[in-house]
N, C-alpha and C positions, 0 to 999 in steps of 0.2 A: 424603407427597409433596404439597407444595403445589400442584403444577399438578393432579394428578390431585382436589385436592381440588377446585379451581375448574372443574373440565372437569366434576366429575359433580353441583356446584350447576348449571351450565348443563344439562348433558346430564344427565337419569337414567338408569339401569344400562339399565331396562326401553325407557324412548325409541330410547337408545343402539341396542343390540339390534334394534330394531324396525328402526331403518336400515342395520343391516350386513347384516340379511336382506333389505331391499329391494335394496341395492347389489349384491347377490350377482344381483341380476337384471338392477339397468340396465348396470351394470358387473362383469360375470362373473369371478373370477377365474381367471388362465390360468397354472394350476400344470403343465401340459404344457411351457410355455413355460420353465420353472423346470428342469423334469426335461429337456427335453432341453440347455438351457447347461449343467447339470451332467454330462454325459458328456463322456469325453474324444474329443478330435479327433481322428478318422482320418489317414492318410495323403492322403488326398482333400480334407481340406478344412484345412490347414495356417494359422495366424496368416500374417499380413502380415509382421510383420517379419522373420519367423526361418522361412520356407517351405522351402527350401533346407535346413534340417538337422530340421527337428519329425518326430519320428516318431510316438508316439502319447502327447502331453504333457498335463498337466491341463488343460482349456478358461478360458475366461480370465471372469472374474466382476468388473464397473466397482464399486468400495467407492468411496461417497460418504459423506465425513465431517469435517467440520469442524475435527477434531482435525489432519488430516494437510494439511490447506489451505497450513499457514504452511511447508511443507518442500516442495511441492511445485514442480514446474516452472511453474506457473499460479501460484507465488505473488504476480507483481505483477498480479493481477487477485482480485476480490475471490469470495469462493467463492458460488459460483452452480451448486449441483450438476446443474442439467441441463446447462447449457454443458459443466460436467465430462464427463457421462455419453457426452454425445452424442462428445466428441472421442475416450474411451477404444473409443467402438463402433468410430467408424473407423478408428484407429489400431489398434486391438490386435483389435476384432474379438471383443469381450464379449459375452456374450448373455443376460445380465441385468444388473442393478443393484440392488447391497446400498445402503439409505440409512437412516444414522445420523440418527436424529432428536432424540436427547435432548437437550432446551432446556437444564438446568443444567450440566449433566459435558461438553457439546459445542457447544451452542450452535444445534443444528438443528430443526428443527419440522416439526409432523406436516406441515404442508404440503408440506412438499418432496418428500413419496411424488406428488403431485397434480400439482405443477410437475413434475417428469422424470416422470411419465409419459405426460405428455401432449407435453411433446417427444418420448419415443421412440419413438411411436406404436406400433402393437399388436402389434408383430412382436419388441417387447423388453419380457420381464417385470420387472417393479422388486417389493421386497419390504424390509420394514422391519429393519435388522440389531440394534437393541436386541433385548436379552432380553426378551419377554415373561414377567410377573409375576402375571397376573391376570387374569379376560376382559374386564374393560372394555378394557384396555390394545388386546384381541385385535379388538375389534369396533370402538374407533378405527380402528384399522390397515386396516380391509378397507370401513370409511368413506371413507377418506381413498383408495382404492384399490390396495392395499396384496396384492400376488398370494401372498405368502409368508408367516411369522414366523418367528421364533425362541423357542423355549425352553430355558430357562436349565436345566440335570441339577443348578446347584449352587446354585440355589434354587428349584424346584420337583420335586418327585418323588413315588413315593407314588401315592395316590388322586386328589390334584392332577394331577401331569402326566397319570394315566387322562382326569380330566375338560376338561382343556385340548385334549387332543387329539382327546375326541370332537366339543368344541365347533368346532376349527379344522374339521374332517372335516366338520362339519353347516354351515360357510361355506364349505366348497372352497378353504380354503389350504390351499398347501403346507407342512408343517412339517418344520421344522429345528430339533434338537437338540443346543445349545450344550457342548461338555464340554471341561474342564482338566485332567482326570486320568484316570489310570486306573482309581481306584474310580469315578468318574462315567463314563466308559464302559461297564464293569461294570454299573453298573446300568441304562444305557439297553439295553444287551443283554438281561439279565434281562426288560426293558418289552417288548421286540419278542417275546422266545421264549414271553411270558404275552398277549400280545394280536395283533390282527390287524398281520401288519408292513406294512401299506398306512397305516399312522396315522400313521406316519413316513417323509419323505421320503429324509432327508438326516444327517446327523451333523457338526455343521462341530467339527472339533478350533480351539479355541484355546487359544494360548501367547504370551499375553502378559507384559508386563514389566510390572507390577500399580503401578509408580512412574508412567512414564511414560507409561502404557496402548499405548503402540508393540508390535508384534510381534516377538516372537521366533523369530531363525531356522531352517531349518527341521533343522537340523541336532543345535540344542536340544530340540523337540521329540523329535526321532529320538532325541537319548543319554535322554531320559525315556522311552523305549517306548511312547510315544502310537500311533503313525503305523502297529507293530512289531507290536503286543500283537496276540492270536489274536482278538481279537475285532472287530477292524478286518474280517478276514478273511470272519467267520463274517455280518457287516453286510454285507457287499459280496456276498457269495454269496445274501443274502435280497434282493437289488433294493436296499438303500438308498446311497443315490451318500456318499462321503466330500470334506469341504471341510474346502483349509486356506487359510493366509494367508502370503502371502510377507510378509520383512522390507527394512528398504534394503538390508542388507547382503547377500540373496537373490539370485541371477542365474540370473533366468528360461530363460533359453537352456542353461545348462549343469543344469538340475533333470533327472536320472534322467526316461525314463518309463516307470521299473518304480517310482516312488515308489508308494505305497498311497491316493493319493487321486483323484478324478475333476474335481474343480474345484479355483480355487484363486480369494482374492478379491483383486483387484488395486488397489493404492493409487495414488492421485495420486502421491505420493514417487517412486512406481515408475516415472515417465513421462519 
């Protein structure tokens, strides 16, 4: 990865480091903030658009990403993920923000965890949707202010994801573990029934179209038993919140809310 080569000629591992610990101080991460967008909405406190029929639907998560910029209703403005962020809170009443940062595959940069979150100001947590790979990647993230990560089940596992997530645990992010399949939920189950399940927050199911990187409905998901499998079940009974992602073709209003998830992360497209 060439940016990662140039980020750790600049930064070393150990500097690096040194600053995600200090930021853990002057800018604390607020994974509360995380855990509670990730519960679903009562009857008490209903979306804006859809108040009148919500009964208890997956809470609504603003996806900042580059990729979905050119489909979106904002496409004759040029993407500016906070401007994004801030209209999805009003509109749809998000209570966090996923922000894709990858410079080559999306076009987005660390920065942008810095800029929306200093628009949202502190009552909205923001958290980086790239998979993390590695701890530099990890201590960027919580540099740059970064309340969340993700880890990828279908490339890190093993002793690895153990040591990732001690490390996120020892910065006070929230972690979120990425999985495509049902052997990788399998094994992220497996992680939780061998270690403390506080090390994990979240489990976001993705289903993507691995062509177009766009989401696949949720309906696809469902006939693969992702959403289904007993182990979805046995996560949700330990405290860990489940996230998916709607597609365009997804409508939000008509989504069950017996689905099996607590959040969902919501696309610019969607707007």
């Amino acid at each position: 990865n060439a940016r990662l080569d140039r980020a750790r000629e600049k930064t070393p591992f150990i500097q690096l480091r040194a600053k995600a610990m200090s930021a853990k101080v002057a800018v604390p991460p607020r994974s509360s903030l995380i855990l509670d967008s990730f519960t679903k909405d009562s009857p008490d406190s209903p979306p804006k658009p859809i108040g009148h029929i919500r009964r208890s639907y997956p809470s609504l998560i603003a996806l900042q990403n580059p990729n979905d910029a050119s489909v979106s209703a904002f496409d004759d403005l040029p993407y500016i993920p906070a401007q994004l962020a801030q209209t999805q809170r009003e509109k749809f009443g998000c209570g966090s923000v996923a922000v894709v940062t990858d410079e080559i595959g999306s076009g987005g940069a660390l920065s942008d965890i810095e800029t929306v979150r200093s628009q949202m100001g502190n009552d909205t947590a923001v958290w980086v949707l790239d998979a993390i790979v590695n701890a530099y990647e990890m201590y960027e993230a919580r540099v740059c202010g970064s309340d969340g990560l993700v880890l990828s089940a279908a490339v890190v596992n093993g002793l690895d994801l153990s040591y990732q997530l001690k490390a996120a645990k020892s910065l006070e992010m929230f972690t979120i573990i990425e999985v495509h399949s049902v052997p990788q939920l399998e094994a992220v189950l497996k992680t939780v029934r061998s270690q403390e399940s506080s090390l994990i927050g979240a489990v976001f199911i993705a289903s993507r179209d691995l062509d177009t990187l766009f989401p696949r409905s949720i309906t696809h998901a469902l006939s693969i038993k992702l959403y289904s499998h007993p182990a979805v079940s046995e996560l949700r009974d330990g405290g860990i919140r489940i996230v998916g992602e709607l597609a365009p073709e997804d409508e939000y209003e008509s989504l069950s809310p017996n689905l099996p998830f607590d959040a969902v992360l919501l696309s610019a497209h969607l707007q």
